[in-house]
C-alpha positions as CSV (number, residue, x, y, z in Angstrom):
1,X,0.0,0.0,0.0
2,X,2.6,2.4,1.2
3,X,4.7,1.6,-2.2
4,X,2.0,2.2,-4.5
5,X,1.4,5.7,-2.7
6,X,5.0,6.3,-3.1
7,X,5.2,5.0,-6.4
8,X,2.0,7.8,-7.5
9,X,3.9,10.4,-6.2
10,X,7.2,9.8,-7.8
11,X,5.4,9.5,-11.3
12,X,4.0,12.9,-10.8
13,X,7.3,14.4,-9.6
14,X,8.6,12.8,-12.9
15,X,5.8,14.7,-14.7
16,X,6.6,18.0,-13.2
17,X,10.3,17.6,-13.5
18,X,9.8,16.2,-17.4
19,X,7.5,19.4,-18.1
20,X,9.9,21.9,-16.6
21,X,12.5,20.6,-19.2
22,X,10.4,21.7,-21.6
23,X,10.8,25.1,-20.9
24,X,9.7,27.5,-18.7
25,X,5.8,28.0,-17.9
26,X,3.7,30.8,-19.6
27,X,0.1,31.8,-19.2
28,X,-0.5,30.1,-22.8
29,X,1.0,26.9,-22.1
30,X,1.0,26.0,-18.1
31,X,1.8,22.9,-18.5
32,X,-0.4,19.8,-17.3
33,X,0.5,19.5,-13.8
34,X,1.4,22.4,-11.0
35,X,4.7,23.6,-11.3
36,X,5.0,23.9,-7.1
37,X,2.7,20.7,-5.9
38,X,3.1,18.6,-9.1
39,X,-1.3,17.7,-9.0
40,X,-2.7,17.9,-11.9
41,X,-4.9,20.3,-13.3
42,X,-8.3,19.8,-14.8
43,X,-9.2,16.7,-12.7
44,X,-12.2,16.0,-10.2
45,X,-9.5,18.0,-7.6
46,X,-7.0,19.4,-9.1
47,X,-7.9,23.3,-10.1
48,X,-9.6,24.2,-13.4
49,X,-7.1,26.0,-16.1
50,X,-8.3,27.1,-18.9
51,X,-7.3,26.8,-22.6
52,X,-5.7,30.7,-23.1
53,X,-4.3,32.1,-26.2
54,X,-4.0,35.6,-24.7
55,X,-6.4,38.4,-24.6
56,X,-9.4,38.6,-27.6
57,X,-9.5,41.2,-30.1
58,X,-11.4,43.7,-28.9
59,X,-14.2,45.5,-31.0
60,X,-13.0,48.9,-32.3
61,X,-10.1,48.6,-30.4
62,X,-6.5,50.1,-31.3
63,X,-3.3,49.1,-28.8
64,X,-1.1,51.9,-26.9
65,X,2.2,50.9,-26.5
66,X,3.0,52.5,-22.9
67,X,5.8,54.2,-21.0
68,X,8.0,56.9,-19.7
69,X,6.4,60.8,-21.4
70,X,6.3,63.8,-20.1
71,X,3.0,65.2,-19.4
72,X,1.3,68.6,-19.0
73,X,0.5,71.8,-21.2
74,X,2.8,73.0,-23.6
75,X,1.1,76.4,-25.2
76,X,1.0,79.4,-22.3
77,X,-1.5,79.1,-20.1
78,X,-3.3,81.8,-21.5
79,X,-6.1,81.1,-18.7
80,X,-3.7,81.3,-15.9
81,X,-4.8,78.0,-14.3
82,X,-1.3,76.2,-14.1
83,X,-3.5,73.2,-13.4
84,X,-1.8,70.4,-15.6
85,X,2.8,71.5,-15.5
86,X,4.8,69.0,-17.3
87,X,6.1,66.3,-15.3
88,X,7.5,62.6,-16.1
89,X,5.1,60.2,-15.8
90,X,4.7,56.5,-17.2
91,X,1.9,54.8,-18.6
92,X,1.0,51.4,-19.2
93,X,-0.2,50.1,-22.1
94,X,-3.6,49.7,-23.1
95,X,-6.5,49.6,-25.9
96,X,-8.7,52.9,-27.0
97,X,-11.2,53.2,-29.2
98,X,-9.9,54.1,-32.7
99,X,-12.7,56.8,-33.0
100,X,-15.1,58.3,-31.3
101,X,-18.5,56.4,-30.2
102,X,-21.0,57.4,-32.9
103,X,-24.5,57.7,-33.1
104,X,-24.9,54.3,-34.6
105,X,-23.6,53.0,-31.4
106,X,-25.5,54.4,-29.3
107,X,-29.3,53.7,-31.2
108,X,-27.4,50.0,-30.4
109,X,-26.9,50.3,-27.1
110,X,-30.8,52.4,-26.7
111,X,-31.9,49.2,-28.7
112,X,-30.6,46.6,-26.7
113,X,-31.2,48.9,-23.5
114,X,-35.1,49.1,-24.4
115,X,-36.0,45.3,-24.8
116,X,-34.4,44.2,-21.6
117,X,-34.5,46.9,-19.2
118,X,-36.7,49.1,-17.2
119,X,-38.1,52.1,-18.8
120,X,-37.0,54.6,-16.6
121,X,-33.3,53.2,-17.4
122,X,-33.8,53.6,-21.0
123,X,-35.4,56.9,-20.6
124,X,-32.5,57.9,-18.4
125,X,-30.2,56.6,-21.2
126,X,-31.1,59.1,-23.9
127,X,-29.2,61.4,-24.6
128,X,-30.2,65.2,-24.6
129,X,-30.8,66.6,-28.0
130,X,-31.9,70.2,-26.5
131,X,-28.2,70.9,-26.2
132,X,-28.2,71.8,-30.2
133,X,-31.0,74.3,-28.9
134,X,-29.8,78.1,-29.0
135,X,-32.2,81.0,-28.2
136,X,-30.3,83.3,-31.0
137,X,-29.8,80.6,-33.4
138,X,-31.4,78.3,-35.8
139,X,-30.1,74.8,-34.6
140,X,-33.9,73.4,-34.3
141,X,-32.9,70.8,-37.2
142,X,-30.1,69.3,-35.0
143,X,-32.1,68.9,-32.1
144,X,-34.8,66.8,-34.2
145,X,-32.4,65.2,-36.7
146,X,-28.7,64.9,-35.1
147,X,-29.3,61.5,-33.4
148,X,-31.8,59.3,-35.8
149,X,-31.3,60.7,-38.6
150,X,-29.4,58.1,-41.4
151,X,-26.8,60.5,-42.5
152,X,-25.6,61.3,-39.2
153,X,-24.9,57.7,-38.3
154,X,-21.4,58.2,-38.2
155,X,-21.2,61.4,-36.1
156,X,-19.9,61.4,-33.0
157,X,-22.8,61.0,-30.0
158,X,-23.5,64.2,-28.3
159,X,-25.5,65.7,-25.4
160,X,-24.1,62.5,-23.4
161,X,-23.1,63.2,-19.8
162,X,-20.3,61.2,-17.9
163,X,-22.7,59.0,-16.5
164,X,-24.5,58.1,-19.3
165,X,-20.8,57.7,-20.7
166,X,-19.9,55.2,-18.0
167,X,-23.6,53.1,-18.0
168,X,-22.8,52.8,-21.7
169,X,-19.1,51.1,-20.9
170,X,-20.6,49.0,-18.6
171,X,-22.6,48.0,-20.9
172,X,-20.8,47.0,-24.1
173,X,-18.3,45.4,-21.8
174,X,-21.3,42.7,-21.2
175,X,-22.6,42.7,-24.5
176,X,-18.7,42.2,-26.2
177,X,-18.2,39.4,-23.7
178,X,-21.3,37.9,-24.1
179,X,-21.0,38.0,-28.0
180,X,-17.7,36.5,-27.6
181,X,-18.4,33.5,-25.2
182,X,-21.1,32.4,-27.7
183,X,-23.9,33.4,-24.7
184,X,-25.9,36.0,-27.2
185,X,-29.0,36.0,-26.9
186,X,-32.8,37.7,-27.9
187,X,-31.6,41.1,-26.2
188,X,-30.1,39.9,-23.0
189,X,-27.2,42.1,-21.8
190,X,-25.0,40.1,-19.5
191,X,-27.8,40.1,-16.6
192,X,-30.0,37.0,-17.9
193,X,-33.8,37.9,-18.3
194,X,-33.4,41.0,-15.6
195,X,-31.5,42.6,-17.6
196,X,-28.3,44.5,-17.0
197,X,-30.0,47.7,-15.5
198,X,-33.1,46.3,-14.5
199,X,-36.1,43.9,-14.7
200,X,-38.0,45.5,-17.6
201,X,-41.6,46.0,-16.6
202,X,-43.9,43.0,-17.1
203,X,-41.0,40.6,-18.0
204,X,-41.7,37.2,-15.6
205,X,-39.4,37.1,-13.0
206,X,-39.4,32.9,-13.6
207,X,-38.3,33.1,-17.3
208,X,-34.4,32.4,-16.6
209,X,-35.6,29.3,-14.9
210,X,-36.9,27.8,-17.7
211,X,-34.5,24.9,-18.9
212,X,-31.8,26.3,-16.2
213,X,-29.4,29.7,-16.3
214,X,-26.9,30.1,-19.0
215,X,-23.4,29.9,-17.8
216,X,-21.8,33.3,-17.5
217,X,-18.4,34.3,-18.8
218,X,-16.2,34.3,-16.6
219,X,-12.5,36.1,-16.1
220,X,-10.8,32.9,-15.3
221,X,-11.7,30.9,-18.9
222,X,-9.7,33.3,-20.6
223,X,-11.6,34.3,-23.4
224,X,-13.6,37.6,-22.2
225,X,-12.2,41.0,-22.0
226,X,-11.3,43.3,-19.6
227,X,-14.0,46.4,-19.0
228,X,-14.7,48.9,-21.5
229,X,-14.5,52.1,-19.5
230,X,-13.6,56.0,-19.9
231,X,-10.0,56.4,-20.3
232,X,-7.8,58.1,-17.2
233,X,-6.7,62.0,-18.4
234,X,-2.9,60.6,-18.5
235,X,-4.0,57.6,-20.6
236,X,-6.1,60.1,-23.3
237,X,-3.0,62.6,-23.2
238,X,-0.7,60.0,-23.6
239,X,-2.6,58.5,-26.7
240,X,-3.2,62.1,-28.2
241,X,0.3,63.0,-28.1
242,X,1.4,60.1,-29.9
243,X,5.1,60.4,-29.3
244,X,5.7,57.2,-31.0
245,X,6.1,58.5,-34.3
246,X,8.7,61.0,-33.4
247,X,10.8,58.0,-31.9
248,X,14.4,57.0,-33.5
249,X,14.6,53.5,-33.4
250,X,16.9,52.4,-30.5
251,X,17.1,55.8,-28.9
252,X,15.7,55.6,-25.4
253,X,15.3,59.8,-25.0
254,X,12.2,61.3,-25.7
255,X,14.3,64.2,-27.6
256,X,10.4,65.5,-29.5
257,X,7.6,67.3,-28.4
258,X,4.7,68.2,-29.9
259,X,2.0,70.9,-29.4
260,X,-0.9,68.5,-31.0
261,X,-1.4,65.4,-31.8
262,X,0.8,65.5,-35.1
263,X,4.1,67.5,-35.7
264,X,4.7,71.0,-36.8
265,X,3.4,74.2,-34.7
266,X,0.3,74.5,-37.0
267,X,-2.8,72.9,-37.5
268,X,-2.5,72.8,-41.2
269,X,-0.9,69.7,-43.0
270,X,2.7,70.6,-44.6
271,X,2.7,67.2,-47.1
272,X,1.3,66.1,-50.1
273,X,-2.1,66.7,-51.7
274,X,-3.6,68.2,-49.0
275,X,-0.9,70.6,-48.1
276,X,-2.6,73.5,-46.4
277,X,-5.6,71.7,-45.4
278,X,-6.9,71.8,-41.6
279,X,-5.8,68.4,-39.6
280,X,-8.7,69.0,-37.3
281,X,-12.7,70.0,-37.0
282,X,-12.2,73.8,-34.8
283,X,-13.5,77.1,-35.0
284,X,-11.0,79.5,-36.8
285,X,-12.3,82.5,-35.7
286,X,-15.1,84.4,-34.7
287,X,-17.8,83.5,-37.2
288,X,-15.7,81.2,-39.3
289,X,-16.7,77.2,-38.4
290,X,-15.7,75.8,-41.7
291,X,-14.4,78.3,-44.8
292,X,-15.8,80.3,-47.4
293,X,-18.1,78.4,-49.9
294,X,-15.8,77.2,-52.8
295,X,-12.9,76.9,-50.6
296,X,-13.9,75.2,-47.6
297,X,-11.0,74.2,-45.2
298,X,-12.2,72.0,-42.1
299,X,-15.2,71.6,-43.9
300,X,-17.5,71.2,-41.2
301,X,-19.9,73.4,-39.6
302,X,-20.8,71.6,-36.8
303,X,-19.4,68.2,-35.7
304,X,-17.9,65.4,-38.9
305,X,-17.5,62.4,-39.5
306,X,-15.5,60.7,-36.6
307,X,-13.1,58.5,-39.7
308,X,-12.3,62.2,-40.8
309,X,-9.1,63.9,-40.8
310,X,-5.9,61.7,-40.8
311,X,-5.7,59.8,-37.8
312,X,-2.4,60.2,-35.1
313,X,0.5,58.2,-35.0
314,X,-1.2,55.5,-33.0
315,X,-4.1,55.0,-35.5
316,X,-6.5,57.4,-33.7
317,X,-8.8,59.9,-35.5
318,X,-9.8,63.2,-34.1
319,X,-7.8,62.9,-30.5
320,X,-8.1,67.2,-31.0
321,X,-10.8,69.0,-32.8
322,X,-14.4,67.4,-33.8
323,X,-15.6,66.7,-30.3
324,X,-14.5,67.0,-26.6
325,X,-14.2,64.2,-24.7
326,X,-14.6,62.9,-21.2
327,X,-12.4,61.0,-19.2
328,X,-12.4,59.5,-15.6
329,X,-10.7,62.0,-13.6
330,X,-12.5,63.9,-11.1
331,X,-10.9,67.5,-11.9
332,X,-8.8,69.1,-9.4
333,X,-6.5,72.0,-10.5
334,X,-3.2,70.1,-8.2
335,X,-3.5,66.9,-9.3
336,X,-0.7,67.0,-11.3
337,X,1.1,67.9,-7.5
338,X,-0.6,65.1,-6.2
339,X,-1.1,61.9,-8.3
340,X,1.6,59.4,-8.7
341,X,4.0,58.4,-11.7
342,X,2.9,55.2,-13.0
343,X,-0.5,55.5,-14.2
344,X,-1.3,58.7,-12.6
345,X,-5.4,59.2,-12.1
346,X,-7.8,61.4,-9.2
347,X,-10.6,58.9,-8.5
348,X,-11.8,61.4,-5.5
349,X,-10.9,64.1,-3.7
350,X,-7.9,62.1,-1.8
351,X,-5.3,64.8,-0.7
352,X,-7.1,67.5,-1.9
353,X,-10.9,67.3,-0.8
354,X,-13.8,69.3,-1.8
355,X,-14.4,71.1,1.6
356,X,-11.6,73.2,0.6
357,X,-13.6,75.1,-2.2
358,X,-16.2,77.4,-1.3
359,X,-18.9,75.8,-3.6
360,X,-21.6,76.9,-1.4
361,X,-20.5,80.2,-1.0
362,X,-20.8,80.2,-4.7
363,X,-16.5,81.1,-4.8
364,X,-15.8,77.7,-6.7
365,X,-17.2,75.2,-9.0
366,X,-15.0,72.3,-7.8
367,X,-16.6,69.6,-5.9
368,X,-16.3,65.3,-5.9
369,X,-18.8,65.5,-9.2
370,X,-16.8,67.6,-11.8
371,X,-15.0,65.3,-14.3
372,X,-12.1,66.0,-16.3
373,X,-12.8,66.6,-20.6
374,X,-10.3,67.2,-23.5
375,X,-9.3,67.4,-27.0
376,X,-11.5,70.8,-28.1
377,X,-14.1,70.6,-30.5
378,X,-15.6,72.0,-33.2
379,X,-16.9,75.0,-31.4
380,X,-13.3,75.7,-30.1
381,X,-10.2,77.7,-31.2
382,X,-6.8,76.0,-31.5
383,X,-5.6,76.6,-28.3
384,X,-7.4,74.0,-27.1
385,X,-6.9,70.8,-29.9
386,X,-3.7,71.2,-27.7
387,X,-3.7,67.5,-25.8
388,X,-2.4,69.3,-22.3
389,X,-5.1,71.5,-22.2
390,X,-7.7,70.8,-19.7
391,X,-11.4,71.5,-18.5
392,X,-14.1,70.2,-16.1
393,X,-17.8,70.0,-16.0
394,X,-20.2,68.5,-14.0
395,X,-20.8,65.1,-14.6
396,X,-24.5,64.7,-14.9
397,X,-24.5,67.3,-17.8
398,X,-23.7,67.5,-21.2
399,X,-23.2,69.7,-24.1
400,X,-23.0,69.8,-28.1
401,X,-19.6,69.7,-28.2
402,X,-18.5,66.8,-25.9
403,X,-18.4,62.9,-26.7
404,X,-16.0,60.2,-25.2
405,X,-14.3,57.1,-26.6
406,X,-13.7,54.2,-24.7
407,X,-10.6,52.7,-23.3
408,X,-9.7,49.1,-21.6
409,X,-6.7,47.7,-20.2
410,X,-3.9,45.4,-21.4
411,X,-4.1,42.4,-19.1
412,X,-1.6,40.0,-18.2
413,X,1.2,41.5,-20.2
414,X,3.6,44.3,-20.1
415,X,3.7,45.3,-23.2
C-alpha cells in the first residue's frame, strides 16, 4: 500500500520535472501539472485552467504601447490656471477606441437597452438633443435630426453626460463578452432575463428558470475582455500626443515634443495633396466654423465624420478637434502635484478634498462630481486641440460639443 502511494507520487514528480524541461511556464502553455505541488490540473480536484491564447480582439479597439512621457501643457497658459505642469510620468499600455462612439452606437446600445430593461433606465439613457437648442440661433434641425437621422450615423454622440458615458461602458463590456463567449442572446445584456440595469416591466421574473441559467463568462476561462471604461486623463493625453512616431529606433530619450497630436506648430498639413488643409474640425475665428463656400477648409460646420481627418500616430482619428471628450478623472487643478508616476489618475478628492472650495459660498465650481474633458471641439479655437489643455464639468451634464471614446486595459502583459 505504502509503495504504490510512493510510487504515484514519484510518477507525478517525474511529470513536473519532465514538463519543466520543456521550458519555462507561460500563461499560454501552463503545463499539465502544478509547477510547485506537481497535481494535476483539470481533474475531479485538481484546479480548473483554462485553454488561453491571450487576450481577444477587442471590437474597435487600437493598442497603446505605454511608457515613460512627459505630461502637462505645452502652449502658455493663457487662462492662468497652471492646473496640468509638465512632469515625467509612465503609462502602461492599453487599448482605446480608434474613434469616437457614434451615433450608430448608441441607437445600439438604446436598442438593446429598451427590450431588456426598465423604462425609466432607458429613458435615463437618452441622450439630450436640446443641447443643439440656441435661443439666437437656428439649430432646431439638429435637435430633431442629429441622433436618428441616417446620414448622421457616423457622427460622433452628443449631449451624453459622464454617467450616461460610463452606463454605456458597462454595458458594451457585457454585451462584447457575451457575443464573444457564444452566450448572445434575444436582447439579454450580460444580466439573464433581468437585464443588466433592470427587470424591464412585465417581463416574468421565472423566465431564466426555464431549462436552467446560462453559464456566465467568466475572467478565469480566458476568453472575455477586460472592462470597456472612460479612459484616465494621462492615458487620453498620452494616446493624443502620440510620441511614438517621433521615436528614432533604439534611442531611449524622448528628444520631441509636440503641441498637438501631429508635428509642426500648426494645425494645417505641410505634405502632399492636402498641403494647407486643416488636420482637425475647430472654430478659426469668430464667425468662421468651416471656410468660405468654394474653398472650404475644415469643412464642417458643426461636428464630422468621426473617420475624418488623418488619424495620429497610433491610428486614432480626431484625438483634437471634432468633439471634446470625457475621461475618468475627477478635476482638481493640483493633481498633477498630487497623483503618482505610474499610471497617474484622481478617483476622488484624496489629498485635496472638496471642503476646501467654497462651492456653497458660490466662490468655486470644484466639488467630488466635476470630471475632467479634452481634446477641443468643433466650437473651439486651436488653443485647445492642444492634448495638455484641460477642462471640467459637472458630470450629470452634457453639451454639443462633448463625446467620449472608450478605453480598456492590457491584461496580463507588459507590453
Amino acid at each position: 500500500m505504502n509503495f504504490s502511494k510512493y510510487l504515484r507520487f514519484a510518477i507525478v514528480g517525474a511529470c513536473a520535472l519532465a514538463s519543466c524541461k520543456s521550458g519555462p511556464r507561460t500563461a499560454t502553455k501552463p503545463g499539465k501539472y502544478s509547477s510547485t505541488t506537481g497535481i494535476e490540473y483539470n481533474t475531479e480536484e485538481g484546479m480548473k485552467v483554462a485553454d488561453y491564447a491571450g487576450i481577444p480582439e477587442g471590437p474597435g479597439l487600437i493598442f497603446i504601447e505605454g511608457g515613460r512621457t512627459v505630461l502637462g501643457s505645452a502652449e502658455e497658459d493663457i487662462a492662468m490656471t497652471h492646473d496640468n505642469m509638465e512632469r515625467t510620468v509612465t503609462i502602461a499600455s492599453f487599448y482605446m477606441d480608434e474613434a469616437e462612439v457614434a451615433n450608430i452606437h448608441w441607437l445600439e446600445y438604446l436598442h438593446f437597452v429598451r427590450k431588456d430593461s426598465s423604462e425609466e433606465f432607458y429613458q435615463s439613457a437618452l441622450p439630450d438633443t436640446t443641447v443643439w437648442a440656441r435661443e439666437l440661433s437656428f439649430n432646431d434641425p439638429y435637435v430633431d435630426y442629429y441622433l436618428r437621422y441616417p446620414g448622421f450615423r457616423y457622427f460622433p454622440v452628443v449631449g451624453v453626460s459622464w454617467l450616461q458615458a460610463n452606463d454605456y461602458c458597462t454595458w458594451r463590456t457585457s454585451k462584447v463578452n457575451e457575443n464573444l463567449a457564444g452566450l448572445s442572446g434575444d436582447g439579454d445584456s450580460g444580466g439573464g432575463k433581468r437585464g443588466l440595469f433592470g427587470r424591464k416591466k412585465n417581463a416574468p421574473a421565472a423566465d431564466a428558470a426555464e431549462g436552467g441559467e446560462s453559464k456566465k463568462p467568466s475572467i478565469e476561462d480566458g476568453n472575455t475582455l477586460p472592462n470597456y471604461r472612460l479612459p484616465t486623463e494621462a492615458e487620453w493625453e498620452y494616446a493624443a500626443q502620440a510620441l511614438i512616431g517621433t521615436q528614432e529606433t533604439g534611442n531611449e530619450n524622448q528628444e520631441n515634443k509636440r503641441i498637438y497630436p501631429w508635428d509642426g506648430r500648426q494645425v494645417r498639413n505641410s505634405y502632399g495633396k492636402t498641403q494647407g488643409q486643416f488636420l482637425a474640425n475647430f472654430k478659426r475665428g469668430r464667425g468662421d466654423y468651416a471656410g468660405i463656400a468654394g474653398a472650404l477648409n475644415d469643412g464642417a460646420m458643426i461636428t464630422e465624420y468621426i473617420y475624418n481627418y488623418p488619424p495620429n500616430d497610433y491610428g486614432l482619428y480626431n484625438m483634437a478637434g471634432n468633439v471634446n471628450e470625457w475621461v475618468q478623472d475627477i478635476y482638481r487643478p493640483l493633481s498633477f502635484e498630487d497623483v503618482e508616476d505610474l499610471n497617474p489618475f484622481r478617483r476622488n478628492g484624496f489629498l485635496d478634498p472638496a471642503d476646501k472650495y467654497d462651492k456653497k459660498g458660490y466662490q468655486s465650481l470644484i466639488d467630488d462630481h466635476v470630471r475632467v474633458y479634452k481634446g477641443g471641439s468643433w466650437r473651439d479655437v486651436a488653443y485647445w486641440l492642444s492634448p495638455g489643455t484641460r477642462r471640467f464639468m459637472a458630470e450629470d451634464s452634457a453639451t454639443a460639443t462633448i463625446g467620449f471614446r472608450c478605453a480598456m486595459i492590457n491584461a496580463g502583459s507588459n507590453k
